[in-house]
C-alpha positions as CSV (number, residue, x, y, z in Angstrom):
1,X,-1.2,20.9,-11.0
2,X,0.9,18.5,-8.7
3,X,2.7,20.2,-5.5
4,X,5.9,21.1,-4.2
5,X,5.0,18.6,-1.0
6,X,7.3,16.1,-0.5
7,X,5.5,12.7,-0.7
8,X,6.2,11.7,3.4
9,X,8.0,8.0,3.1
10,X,5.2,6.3,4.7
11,X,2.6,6.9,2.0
12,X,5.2,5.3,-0.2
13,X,3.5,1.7,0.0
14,X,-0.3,3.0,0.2
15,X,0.7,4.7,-3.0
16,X,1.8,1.0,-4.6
17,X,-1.3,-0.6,-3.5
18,X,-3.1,2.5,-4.8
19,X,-2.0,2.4,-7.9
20,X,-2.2,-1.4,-8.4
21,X,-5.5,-1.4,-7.3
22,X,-6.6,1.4,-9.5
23,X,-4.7,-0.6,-12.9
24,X,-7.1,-3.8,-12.2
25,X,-10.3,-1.7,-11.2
26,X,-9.9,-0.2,-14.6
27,X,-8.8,-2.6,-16.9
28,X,-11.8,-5.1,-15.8
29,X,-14.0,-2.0,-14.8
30,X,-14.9,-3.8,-10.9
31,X,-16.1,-1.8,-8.4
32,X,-13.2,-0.9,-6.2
33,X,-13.8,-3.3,-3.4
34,X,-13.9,-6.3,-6.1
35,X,-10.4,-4.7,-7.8
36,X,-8.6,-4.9,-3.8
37,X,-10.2,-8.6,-4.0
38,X,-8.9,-9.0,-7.6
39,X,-5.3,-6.8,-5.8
40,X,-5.2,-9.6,-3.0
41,X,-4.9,-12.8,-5.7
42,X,-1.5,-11.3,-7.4
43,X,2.2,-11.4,-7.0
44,X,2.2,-8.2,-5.9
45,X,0.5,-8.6,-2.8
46,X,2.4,-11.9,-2.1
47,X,5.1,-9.8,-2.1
48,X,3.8,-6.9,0.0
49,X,2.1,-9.8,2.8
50,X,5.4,-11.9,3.3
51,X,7.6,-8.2,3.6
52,X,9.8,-8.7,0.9
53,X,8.0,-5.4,-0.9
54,X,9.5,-3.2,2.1
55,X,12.9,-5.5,2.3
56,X,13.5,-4.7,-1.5
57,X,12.9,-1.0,-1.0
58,X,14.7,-1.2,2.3
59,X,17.8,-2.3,0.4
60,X,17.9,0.2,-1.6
61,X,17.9,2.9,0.4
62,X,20.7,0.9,1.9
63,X,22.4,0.8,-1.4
64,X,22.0,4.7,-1.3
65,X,23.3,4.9,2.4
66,X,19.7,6.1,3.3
67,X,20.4,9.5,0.9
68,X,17.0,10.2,-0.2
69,X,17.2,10.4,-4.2
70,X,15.3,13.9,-4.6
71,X,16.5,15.8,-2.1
72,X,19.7,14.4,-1.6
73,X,19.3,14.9,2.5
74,X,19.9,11.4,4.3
75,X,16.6,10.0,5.6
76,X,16.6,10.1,9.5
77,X,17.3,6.8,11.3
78,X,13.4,7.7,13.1
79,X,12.0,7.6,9.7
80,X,13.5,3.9,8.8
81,X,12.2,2.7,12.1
82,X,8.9,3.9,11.0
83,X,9.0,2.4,8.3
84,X,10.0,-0.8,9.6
85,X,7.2,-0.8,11.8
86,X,5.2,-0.1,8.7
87,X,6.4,-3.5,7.5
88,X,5.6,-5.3,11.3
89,X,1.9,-4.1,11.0
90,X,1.6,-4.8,7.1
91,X,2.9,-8.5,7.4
92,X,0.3,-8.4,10.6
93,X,-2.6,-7.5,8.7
94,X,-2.4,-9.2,5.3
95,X,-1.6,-12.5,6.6
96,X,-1.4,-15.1,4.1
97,X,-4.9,-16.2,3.0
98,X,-5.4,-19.3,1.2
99,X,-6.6,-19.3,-2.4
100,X,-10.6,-20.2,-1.2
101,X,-10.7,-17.9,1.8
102,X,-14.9,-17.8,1.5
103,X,-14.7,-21.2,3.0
104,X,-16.8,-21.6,6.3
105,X,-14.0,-21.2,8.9
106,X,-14.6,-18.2,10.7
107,X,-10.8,-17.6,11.1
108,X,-10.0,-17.3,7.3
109,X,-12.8,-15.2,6.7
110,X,-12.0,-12.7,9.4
111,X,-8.6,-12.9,7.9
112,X,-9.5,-11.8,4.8
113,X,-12.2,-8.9,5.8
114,X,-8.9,-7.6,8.1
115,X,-6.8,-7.8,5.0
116,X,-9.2,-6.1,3.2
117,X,-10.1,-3.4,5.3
118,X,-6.4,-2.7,5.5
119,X,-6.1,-2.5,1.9
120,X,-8.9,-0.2,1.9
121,X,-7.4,2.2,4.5
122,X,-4.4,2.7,2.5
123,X,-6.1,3.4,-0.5
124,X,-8.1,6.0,1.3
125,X,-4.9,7.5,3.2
126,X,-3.2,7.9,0.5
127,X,-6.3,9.6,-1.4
128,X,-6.4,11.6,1.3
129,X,-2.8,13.1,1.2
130,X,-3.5,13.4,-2.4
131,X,-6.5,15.6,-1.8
132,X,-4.4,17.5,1.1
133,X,-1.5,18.3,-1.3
134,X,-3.9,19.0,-4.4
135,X,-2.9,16.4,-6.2
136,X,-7.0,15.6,-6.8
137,X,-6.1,14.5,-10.5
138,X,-4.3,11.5,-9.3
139,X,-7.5,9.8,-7.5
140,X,-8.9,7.2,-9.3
141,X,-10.7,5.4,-7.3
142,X,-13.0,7.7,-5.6
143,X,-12.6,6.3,-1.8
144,X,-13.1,9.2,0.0
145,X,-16.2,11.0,-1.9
């Protein structure tokens, strides 16, 4: 049974990684720390590192004039800056890693473990909020048990 519980706008993004991560964990059957591995090699995340994940979705809610599609209440301006701030700390902790990041320089490898470990905390935020809003159908990947 999925709640009434409007999805709060900052779970928005751990819900894309979420769901990406859950698609590659199953189609190649990984363990889930191998599928946000497998998650940190695509377009996608290129697209969530560099911020142009949160620009696209900040232009549409532009295109909108910040009217939220559901509820059709505008989104308060303390929200977007939220979000932006979302996107500061995002770009912060999924700095680009280069393609062999398991090199011996202790600076890329941190890099990536940070970027992980961010990845991870998303995945296990959002699992929470689906557990808090019984919506415990909807976790796939088991983060929080």
């Amino acid at each position: 049974m999925l709640s009434n519980t409007k999805k709060p706008y900052v779970i928005y993004i751990a819900e894309i990684i979420y769901s990406y991560v859950s698609i590659i964990k199953k189609k190649s059957d990984l363990e889930t720390r191998e599928a946000i591995n497998r998650f940190m090699e695509t377009q996608e995340f290129k697209k969530l590192s560099d911020g142009t994940l949160h620009e696209e979705w900040f232009a549409e809610l532009k295109k909108n004039n910040y009217i939220d599609v559901e509820t059709g209440k505008k989104i308060p301006e303390e929200t977007i800056k939220l979000l932006n701030i979302q996107k500061d700390i995002t770009i912060k902790q999924l700095i680009k890693i280069p393609a062999l990041y398991e090199t011996k320089n202790n600076t890329l490898i941190e890099a990536s473990k940070r970027a992980h470990q961010f990845l991870w905390r998303m995945c296990e935020s959002y699992e929470l909020w689906c557990k808090e809003t019984n919506q415990s159908e909807q976790l796939l990947l088991n983060i929080i048990d």
